[in-house]
PyMOL commands that place a pseudoatom at each C-alpha (Angstrom):
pseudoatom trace, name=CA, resn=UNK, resi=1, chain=A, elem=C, hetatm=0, pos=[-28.595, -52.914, -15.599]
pseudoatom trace, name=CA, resn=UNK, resi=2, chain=A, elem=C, hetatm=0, pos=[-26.331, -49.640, -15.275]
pseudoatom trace, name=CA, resn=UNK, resi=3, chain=A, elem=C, hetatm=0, pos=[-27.866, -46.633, -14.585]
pseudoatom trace, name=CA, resn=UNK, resi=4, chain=A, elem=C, hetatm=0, pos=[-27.999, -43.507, -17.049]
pseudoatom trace, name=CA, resn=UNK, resi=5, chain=A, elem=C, hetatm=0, pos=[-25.061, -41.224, -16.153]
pseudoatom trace, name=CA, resn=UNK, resi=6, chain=A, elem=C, hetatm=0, pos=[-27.627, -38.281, -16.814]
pseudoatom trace, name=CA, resn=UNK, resi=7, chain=A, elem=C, hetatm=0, pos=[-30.679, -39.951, -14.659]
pseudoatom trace, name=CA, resn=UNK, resi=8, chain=A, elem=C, hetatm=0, pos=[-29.741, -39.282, -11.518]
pseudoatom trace, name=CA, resn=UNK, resi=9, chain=A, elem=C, hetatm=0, pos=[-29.265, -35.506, -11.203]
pseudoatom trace, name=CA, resn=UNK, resi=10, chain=A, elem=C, hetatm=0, pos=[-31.681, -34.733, -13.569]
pseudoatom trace, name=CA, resn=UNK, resi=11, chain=A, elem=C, hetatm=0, pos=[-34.389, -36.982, -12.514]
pseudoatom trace, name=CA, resn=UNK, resi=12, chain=A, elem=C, hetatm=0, pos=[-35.146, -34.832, -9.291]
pseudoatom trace, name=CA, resn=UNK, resi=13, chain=A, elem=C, hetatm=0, pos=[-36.613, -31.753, -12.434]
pseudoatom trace, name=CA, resn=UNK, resi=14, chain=A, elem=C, hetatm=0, pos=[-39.575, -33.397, -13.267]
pseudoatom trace, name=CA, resn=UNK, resi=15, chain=A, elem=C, hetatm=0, pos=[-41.026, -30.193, -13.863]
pseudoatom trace, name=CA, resn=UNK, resi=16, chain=A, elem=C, hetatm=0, pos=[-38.355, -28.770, -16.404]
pseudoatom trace, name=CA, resn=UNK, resi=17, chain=A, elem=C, hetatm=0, pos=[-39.686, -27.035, -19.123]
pseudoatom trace, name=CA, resn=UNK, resi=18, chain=A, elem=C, hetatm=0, pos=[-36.199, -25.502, -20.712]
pseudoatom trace, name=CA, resn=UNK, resi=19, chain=A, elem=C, hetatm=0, pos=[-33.019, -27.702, -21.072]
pseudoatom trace, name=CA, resn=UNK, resi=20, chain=A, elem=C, hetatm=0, pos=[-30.229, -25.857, -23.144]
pseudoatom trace, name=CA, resn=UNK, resi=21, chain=A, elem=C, hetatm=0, pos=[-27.092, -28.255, -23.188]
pseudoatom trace, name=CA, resn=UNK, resi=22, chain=A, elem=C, hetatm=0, pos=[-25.884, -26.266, -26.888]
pseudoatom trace, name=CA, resn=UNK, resi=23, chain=A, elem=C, hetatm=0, pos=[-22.052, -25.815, -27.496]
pseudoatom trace, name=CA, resn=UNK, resi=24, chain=A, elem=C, hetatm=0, pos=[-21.048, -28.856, -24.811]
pseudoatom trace, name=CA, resn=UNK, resi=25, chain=A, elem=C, hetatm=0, pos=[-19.536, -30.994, -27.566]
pseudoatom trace, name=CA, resn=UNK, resi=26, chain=A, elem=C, hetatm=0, pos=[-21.425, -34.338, -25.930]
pseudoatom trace, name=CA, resn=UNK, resi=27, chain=A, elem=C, hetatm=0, pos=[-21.692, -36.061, -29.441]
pseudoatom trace, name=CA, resn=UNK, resi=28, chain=A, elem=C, hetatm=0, pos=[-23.300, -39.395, -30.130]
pseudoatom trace, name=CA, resn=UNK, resi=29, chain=A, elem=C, hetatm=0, pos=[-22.578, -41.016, -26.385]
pseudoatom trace, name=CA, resn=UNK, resi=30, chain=A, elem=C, hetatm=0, pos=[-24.041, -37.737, -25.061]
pseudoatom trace, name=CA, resn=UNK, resi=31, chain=A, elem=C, hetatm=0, pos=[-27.211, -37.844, -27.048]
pseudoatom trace, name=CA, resn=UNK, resi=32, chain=A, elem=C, hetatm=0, pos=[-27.338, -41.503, -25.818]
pseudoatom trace, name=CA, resn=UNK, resi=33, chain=A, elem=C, hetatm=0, pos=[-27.184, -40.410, -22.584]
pseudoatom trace, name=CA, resn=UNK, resi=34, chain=A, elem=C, hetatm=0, pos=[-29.431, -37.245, -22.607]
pseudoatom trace, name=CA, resn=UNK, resi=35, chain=A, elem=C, hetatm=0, pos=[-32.232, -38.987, -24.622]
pseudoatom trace, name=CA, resn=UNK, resi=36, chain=A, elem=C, hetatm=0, pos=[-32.724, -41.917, -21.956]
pseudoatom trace, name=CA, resn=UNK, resi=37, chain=A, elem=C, hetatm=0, pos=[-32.985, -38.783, -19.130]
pseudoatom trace, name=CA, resn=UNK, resi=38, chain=A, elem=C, hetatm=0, pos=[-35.685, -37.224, -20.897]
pseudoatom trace, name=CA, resn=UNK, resi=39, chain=A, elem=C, hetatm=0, pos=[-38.178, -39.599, -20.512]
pseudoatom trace, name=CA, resn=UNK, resi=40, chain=A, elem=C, hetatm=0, pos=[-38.189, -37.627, -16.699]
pseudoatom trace, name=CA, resn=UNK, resi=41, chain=A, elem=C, hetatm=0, pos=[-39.257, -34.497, -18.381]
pseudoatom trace, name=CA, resn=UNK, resi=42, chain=A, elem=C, hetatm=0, pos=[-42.738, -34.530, -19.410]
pseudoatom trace, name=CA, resn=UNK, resi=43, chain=A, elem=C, hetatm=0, pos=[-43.118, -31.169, -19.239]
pseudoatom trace, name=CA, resn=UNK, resi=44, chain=A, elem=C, hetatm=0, pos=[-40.206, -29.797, -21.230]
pseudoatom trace, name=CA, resn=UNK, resi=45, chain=A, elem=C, hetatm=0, pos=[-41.097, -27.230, -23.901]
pseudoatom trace, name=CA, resn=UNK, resi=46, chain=A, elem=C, hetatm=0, pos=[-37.632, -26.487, -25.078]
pseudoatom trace, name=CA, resn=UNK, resi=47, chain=A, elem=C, hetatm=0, pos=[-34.733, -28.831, -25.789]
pseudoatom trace, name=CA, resn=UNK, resi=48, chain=A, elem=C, hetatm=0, pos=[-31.713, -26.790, -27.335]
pseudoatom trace, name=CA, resn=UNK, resi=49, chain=A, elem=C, hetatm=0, pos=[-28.665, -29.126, -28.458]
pseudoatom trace, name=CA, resn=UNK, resi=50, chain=A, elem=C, hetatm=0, pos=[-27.047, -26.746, -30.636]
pseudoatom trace, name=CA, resn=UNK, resi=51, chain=A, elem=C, hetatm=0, pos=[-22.829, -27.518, -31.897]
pseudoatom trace, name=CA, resn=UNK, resi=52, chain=A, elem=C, hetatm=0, pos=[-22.626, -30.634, -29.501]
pseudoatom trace, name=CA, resn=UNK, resi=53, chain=A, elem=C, hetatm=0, pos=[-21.177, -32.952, -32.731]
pseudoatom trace, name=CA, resn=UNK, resi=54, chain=A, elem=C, hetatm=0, pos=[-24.382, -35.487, -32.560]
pseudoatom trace, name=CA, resn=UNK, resi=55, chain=A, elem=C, hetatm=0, pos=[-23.951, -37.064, -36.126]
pseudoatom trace, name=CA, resn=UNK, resi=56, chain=A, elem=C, hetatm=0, pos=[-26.746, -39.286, -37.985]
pseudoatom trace, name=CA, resn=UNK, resi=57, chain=A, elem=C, hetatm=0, pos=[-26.440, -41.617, -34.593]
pseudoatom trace, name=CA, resn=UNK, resi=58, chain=A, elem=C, hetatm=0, pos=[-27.040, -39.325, -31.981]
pseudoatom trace, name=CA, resn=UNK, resi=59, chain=A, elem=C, hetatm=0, pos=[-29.760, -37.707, -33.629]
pseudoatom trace, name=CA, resn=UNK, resi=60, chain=A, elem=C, hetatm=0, pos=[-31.077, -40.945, -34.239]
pseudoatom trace, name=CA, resn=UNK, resi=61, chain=A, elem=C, hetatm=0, pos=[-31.404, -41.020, -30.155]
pseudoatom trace, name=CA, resn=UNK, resi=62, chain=A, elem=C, hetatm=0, pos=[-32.490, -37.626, -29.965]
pseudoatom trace, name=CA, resn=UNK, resi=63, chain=A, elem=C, hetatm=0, pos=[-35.152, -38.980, -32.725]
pseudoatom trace, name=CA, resn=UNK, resi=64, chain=A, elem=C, hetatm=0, pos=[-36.138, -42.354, -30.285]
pseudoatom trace, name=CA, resn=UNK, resi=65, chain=A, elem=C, hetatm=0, pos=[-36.930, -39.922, -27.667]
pseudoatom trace, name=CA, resn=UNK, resi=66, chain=A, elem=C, hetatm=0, pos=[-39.132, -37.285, -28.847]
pseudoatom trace, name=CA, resn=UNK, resi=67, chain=A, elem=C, hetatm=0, pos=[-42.073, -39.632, -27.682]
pseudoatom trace, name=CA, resn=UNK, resi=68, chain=A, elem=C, hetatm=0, pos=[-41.535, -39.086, -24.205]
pseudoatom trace, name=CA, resn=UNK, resi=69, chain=A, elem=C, hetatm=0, pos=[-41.896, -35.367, -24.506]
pseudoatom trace, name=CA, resn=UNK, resi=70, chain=A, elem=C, hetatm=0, pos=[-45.091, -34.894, -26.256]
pseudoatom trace, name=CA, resn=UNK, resi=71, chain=A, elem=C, hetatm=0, pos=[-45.074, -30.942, -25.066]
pseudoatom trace, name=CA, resn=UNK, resi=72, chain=A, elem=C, hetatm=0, pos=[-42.043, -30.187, -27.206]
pseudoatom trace, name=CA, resn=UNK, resi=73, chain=A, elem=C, hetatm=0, pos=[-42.754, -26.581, -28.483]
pseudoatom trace, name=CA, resn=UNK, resi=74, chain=A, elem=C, hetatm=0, pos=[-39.119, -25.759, -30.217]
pseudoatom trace, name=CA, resn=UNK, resi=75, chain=A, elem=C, hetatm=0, pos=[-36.316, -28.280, -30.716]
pseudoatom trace, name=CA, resn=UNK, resi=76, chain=A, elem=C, hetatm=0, pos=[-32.711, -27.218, -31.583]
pseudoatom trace, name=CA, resn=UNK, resi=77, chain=A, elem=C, hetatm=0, pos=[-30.317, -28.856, -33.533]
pseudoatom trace, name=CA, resn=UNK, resi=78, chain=A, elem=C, hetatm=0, pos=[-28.109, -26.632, -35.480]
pseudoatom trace, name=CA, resn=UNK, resi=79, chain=A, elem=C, hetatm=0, pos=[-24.637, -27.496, -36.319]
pseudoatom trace, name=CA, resn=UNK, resi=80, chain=A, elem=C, hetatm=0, pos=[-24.545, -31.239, -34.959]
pseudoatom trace, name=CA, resn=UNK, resi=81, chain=A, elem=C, hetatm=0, pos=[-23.586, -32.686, -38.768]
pseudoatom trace, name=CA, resn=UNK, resi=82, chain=A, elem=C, hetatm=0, pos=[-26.475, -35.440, -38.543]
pseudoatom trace, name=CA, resn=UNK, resi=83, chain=A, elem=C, hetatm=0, pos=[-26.630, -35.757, -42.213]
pseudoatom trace, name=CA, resn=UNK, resi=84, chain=A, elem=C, hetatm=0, pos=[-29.206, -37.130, -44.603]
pseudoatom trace, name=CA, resn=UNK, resi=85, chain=A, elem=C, hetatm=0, pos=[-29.568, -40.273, -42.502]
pseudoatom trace, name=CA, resn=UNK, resi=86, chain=A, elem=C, hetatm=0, pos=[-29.977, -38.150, -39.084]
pseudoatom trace, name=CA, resn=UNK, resi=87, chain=A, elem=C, hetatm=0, pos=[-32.233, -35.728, -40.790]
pseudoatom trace, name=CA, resn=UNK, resi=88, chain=A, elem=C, hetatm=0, pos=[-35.108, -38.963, -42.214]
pseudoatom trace, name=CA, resn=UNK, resi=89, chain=A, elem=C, hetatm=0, pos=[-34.384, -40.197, -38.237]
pseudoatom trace, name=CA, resn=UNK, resi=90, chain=A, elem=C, hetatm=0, pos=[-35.346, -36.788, -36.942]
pseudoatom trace, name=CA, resn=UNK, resi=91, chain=A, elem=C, hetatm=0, pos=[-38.371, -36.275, -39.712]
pseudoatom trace, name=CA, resn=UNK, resi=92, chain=A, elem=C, hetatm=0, pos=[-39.650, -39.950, -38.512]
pseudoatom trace, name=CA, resn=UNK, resi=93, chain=A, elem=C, hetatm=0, pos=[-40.175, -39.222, -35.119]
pseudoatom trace, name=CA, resn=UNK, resi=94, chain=A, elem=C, hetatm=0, pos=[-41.300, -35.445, -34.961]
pseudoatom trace, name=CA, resn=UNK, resi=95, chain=A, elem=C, hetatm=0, pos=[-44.958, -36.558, -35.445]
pseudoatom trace, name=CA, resn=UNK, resi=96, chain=A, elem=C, hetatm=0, pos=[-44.680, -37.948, -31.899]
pseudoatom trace, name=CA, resn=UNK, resi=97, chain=A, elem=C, hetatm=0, pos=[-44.494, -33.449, -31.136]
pseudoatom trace, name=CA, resn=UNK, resi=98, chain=A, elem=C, hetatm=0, pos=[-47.490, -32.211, -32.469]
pseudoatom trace, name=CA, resn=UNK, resi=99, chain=A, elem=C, hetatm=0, pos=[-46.617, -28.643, -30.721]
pseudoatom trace, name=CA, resn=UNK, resi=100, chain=A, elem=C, hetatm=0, pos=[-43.690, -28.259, -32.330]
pseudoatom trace, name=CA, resn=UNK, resi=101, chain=A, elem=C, hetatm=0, pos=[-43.767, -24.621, -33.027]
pseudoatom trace, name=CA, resn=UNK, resi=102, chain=A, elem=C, hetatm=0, pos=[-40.207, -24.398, -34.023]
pseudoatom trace, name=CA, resn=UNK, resi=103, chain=A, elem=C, hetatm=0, pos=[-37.513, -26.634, -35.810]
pseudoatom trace, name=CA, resn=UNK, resi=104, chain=A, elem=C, hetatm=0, pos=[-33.527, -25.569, -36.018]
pseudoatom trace, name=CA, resn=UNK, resi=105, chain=A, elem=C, hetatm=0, pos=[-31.738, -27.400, -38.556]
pseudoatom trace, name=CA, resn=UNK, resi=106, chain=A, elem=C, hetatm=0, pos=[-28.954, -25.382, -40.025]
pseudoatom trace, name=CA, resn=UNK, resi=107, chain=A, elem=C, hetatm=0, pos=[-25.574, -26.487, -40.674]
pseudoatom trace, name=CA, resn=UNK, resi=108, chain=A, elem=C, hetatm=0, pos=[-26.326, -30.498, -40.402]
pseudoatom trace, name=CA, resn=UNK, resi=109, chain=A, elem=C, hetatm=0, pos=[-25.052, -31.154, -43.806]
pseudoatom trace, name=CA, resn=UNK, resi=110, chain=A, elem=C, hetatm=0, pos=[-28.515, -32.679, -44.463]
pseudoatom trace, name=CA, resn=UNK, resi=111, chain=A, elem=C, hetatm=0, pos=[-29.014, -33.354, -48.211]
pseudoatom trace, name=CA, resn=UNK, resi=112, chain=A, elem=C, hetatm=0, pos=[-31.792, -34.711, -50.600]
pseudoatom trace, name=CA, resn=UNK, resi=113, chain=A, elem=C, hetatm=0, pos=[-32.686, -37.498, -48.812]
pseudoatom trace, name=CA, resn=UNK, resi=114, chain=A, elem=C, hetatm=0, pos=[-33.181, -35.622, -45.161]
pseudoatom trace, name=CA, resn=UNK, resi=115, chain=A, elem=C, hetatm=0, pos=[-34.817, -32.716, -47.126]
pseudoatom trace, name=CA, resn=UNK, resi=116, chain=A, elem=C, hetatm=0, pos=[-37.541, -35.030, -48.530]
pseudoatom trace, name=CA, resn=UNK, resi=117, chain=A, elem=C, hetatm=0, pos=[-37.711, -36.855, -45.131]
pseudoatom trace, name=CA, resn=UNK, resi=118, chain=A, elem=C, hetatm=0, pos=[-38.321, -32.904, -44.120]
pseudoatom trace, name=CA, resn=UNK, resi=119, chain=A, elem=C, hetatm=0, pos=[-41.055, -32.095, -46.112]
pseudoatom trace, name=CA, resn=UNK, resi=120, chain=A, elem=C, hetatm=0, pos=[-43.244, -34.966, -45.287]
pseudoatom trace, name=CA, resn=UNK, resi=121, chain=A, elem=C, hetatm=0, pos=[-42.846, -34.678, -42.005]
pseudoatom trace, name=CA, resn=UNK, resi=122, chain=A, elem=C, hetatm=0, pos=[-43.542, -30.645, -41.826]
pseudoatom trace, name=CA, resn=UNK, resi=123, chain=A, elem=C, hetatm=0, pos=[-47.053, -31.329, -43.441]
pseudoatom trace, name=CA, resn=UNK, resi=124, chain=A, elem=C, hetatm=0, pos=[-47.913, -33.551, -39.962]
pseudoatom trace, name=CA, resn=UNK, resi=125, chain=A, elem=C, hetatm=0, pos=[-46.582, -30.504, -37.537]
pseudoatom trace, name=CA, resn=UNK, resi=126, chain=A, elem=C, hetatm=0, pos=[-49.398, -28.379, -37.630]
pseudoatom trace, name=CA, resn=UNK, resi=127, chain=A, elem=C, hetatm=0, pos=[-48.498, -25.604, -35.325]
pseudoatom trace, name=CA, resn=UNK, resi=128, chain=A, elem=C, hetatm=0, pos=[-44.759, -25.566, -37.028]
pseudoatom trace, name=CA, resn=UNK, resi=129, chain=A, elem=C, hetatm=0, pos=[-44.359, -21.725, -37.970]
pseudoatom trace, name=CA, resn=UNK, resi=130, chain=A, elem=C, hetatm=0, pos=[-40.571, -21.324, -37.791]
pseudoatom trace, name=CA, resn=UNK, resi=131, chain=A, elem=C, hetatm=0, pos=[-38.025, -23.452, -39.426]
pseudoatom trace, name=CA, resn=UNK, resi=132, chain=A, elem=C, hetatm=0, pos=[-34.316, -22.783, -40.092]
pseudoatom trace, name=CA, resn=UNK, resi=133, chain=A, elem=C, hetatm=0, pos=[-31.942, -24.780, -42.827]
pseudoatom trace, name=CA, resn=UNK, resi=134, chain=A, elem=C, hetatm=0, pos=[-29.332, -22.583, -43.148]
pseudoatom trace, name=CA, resn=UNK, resi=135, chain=A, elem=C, hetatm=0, pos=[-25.750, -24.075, -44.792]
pseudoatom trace, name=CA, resn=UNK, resi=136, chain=A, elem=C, hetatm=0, pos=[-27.095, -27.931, -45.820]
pseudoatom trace, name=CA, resn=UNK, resi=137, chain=A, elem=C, hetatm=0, pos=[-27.368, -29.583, -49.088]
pseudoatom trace, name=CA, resn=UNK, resi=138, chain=A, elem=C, hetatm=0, pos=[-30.960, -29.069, -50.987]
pseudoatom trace, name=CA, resn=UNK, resi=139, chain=A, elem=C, hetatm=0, pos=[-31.229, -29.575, -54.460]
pseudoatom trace, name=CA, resn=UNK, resi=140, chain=A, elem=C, hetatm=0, pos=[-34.171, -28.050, -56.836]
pseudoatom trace, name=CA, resn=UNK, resi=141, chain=A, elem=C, hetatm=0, pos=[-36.247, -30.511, -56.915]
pseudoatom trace, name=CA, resn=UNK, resi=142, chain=A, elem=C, hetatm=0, pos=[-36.181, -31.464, -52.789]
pseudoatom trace, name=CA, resn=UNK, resi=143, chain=A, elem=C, hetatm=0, pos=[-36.597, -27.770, -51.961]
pseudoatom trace, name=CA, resn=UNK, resi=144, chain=A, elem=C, hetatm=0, pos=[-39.624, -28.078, -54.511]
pseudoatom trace, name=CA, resn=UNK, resi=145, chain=A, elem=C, hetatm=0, pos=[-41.102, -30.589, -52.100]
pseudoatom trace, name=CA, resn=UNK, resi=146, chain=A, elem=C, hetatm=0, pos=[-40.178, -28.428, -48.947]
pseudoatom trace, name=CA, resn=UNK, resi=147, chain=A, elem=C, hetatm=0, pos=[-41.975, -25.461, -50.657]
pseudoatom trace, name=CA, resn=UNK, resi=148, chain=A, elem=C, hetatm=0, pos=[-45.291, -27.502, -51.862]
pseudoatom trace, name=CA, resn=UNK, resi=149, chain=A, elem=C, hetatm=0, pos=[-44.923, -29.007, -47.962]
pseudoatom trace, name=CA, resn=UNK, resi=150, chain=A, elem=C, hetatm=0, pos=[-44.443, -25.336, -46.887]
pseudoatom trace, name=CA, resn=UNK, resi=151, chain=A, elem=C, hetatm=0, pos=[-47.814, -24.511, -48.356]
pseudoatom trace, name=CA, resn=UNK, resi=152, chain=A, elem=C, hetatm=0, pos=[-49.704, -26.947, -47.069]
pseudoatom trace, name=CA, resn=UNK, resi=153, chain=A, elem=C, hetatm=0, pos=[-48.338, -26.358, -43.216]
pseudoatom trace, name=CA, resn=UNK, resi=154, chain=A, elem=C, hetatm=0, pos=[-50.908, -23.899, -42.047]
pseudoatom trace, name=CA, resn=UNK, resi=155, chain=A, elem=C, hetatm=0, pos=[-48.742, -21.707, -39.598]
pseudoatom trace, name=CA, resn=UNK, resi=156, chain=A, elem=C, hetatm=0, pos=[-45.203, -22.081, -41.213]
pseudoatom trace, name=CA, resn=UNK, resi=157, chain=A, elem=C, hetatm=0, pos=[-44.269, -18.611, -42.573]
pseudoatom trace, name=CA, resn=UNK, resi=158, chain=A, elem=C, hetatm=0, pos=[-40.910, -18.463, -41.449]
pseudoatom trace, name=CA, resn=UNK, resi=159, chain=A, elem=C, hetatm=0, pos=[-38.610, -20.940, -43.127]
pseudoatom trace, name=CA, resn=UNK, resi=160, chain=A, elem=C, hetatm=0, pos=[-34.702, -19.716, -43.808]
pseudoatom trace, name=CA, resn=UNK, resi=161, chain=A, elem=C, hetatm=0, pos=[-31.543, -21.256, -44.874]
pseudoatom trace, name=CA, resn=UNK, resi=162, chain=A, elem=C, hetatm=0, pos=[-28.981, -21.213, -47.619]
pseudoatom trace, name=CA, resn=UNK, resi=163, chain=A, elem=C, hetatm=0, pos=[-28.166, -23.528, -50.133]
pseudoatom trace, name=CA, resn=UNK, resi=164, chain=A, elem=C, hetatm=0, pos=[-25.313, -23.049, -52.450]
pseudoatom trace, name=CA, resn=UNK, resi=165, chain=A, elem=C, hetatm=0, pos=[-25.072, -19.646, -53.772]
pseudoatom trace, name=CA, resn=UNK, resi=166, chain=A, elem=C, hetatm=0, pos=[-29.070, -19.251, -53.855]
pseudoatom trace, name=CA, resn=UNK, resi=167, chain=A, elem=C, hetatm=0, pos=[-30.957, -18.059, -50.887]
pseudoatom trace, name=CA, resn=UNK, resi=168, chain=A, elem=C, hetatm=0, pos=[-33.575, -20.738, -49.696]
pseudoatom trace, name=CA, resn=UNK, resi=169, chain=A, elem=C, hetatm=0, pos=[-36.483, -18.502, -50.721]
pseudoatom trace, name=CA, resn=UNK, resi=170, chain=A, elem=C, hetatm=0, pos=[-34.751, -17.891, -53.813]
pseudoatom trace, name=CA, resn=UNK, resi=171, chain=A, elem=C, hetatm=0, pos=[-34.947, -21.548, -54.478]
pseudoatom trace, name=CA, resn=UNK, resi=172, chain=A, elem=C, hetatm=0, pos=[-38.439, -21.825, -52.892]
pseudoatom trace, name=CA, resn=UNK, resi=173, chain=A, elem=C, hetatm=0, pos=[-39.690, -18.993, -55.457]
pseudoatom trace, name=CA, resn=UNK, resi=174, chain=A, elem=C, hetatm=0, pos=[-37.598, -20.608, -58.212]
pseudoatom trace, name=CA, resn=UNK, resi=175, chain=A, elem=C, hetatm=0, pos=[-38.966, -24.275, -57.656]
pseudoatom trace, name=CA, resn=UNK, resi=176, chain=A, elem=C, hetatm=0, pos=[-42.755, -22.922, -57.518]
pseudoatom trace, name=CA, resn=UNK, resi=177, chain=A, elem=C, hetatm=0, pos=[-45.160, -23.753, -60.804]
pseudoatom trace, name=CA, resn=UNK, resi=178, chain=A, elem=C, hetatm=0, pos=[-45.438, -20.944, -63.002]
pseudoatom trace, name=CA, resn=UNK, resi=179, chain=A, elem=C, hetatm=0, pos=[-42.369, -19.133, -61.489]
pseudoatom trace, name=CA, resn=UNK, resi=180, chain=A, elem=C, hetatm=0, pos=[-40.349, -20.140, -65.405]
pseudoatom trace, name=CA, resn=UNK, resi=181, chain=A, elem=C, hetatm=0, pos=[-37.705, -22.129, -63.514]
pseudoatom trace, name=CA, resn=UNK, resi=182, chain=A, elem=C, hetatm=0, pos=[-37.414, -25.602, -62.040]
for i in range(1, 182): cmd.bond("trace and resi %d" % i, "trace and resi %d" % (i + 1))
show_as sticks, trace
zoom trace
């Protein structure tokens, strides 16, 4: 069996708590790689994997390996285009970081079916307080379920992102009962 190209170096940190790889354009064989080396970092807090071109696939991988760091505090992903697809992956797995204090998702081109994916899953994150969706695809009645979800996560009181020509807490506000718009 061949080794993981990342496994070697970075299995001698066992102890890392703060891995920033953003802006390294590593993609989907990247993600492959990285998410097989983090099962040597129990202890990481903070995986940043900002602009490296993941797509639906490599955060898919990303996804597979949130189990092996159950510490996870804040997880970056902004600009990585993962898509609807990457974005249920993503919302599958983050149960498997119940610390997750912090969730960048901006610019992923996630749509409906990640933001629904989304909401679920931020209603099982009960320390999430900061969450960023900035430029992806929510319609009405998804951001209605990300703003009832919202609600119901105890600590989340920072959510941002833009959708169209509406701010996200425009469309939060907007897609609350009793607000006269839906």
């Amino acid at each position: 069996m061949a080794r993981n190209s990342c496994s070697g170096p970075l299995s001698a940190l066992p102890r890392l708590e703060h891995l920033d790889v953003s802006s390294n354009s590593i993609g989907e064989a990247g993600a492959h790689s990285l998410a097989g080396a983090l099962l040597g970092f129990p202890q990481l807090r903070r995986l940043l994997l900002n602009d490296n071109d993941l797509g639906a696939r490599g955060a898919r991988y990303v996804a597979a390996a949130l189990c092996s760091v159950p510490l996870l505090e804040e997880l970056g992903l902004d600009a990585n285009i993962i898509g609807g697809a990457g974005a249920r992956d993503l919302a599958k797995s983050l149960g498997d970081t119940p610390r997750l204090d912090v969730l960048r998702l901006s610019e992923n081109c996630i749509n409906d079916v990640g933001a629904c994916a989304l909401a679920e899953a931020f209603r099982a994150l009960p320390l999430l307080c900061k969450g960023s969706l900035h430029r992806n695809y929510v319609g009405a009645t998804e951001a209605r379920a990300l703003a009832e979800a919202w609600e119901s996560a105890p600590r989340l009181g920072d959510i941002s992102g833009v959708t169209g020509t509406a701010t996200w807490q425009e469309r939060l506000a907007s897609s609350r009962p009793g607000s006269g718009r839906s």
